[in-house]
ZAMARGU-4260 file (C-alpha; in steps of 0.2 Angstrom, whole numbers, plus 5000, padded with zeros to 4 digits):
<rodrens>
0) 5033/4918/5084 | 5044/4910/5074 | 5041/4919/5058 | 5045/4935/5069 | 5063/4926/5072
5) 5065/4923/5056 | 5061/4938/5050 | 5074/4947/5063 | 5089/4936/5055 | 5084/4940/5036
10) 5087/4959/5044 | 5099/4958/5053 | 5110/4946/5040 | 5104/4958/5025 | 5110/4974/5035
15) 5128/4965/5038 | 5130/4963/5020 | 5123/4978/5015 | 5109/4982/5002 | 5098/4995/4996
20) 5084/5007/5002 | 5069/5001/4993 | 5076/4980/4998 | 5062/4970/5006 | 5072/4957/5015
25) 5060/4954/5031 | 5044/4941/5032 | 5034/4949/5021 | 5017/4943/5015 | 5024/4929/5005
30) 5036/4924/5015 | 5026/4924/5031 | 5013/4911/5021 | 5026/4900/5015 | 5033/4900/5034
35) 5017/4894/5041 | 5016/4880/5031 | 5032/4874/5031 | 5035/4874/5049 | 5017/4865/5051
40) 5021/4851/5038 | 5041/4849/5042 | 5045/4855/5056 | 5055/4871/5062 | 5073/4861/5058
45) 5066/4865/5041 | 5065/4884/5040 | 5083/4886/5046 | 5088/4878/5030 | 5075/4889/5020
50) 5079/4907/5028 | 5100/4901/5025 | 5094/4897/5006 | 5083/4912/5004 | 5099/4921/5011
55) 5110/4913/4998 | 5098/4917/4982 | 5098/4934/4988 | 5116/4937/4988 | 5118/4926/4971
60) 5105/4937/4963 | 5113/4952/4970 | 5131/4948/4962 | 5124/4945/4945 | 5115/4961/4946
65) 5098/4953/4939 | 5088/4968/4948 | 5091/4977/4930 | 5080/4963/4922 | 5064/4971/4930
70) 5062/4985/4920 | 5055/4971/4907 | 5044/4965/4919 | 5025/4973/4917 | 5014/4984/4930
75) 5000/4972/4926 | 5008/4957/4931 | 5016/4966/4946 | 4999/4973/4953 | 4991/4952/4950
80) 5006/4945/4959 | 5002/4959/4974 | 4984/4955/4972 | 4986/4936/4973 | 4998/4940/4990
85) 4983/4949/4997 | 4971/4936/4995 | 4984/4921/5001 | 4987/4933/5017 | 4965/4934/5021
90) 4962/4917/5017 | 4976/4909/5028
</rodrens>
């Protein structure tokens, strides 16, 4: 449930500010794990503070234009980090 809100307010912030068709900005697989386990060790005072810092890197990241720097990045290691996501998602 509270991933769900969470994942609402990345939307709805990320749609004020604008961005870009292929931008994934809601609780996607990663995001959705590393959620669960911080509300479940912290508290949910916590992910506040990490949805308005996710937020911020976004925005900083976006400004400096570093999405250009992904064209150095390999398939191979892209298709491991999805692969790795998968199997975090079915083990949790």
């Amino acid at each position: 449930m509270i991933g769900l809100y969470a994942s609402f307010c990345i939307a709805i912030i990320i749609s004020i500010f604008g961005g870009r068709p292929g931008m994934i900005s809601a609780a996607t697989g990663s995001m959705a794990v590393v959620m669960v386990t911080l509300v479940a060790d912290h508290g949910l005072q916590y992910l506040f503070a990490a949805t308005i810092l996710t937020g911020v890197i976004q925005f900083i990241l976006g400004v400096s234009k570093i999405a250009r720097l992904m064209k150095f990045i390999p398939r191979s290691v892209m298709i491991g980090f999805v692969n790795a996501l998968a199997i975090l998602i079915f083990s949790a």
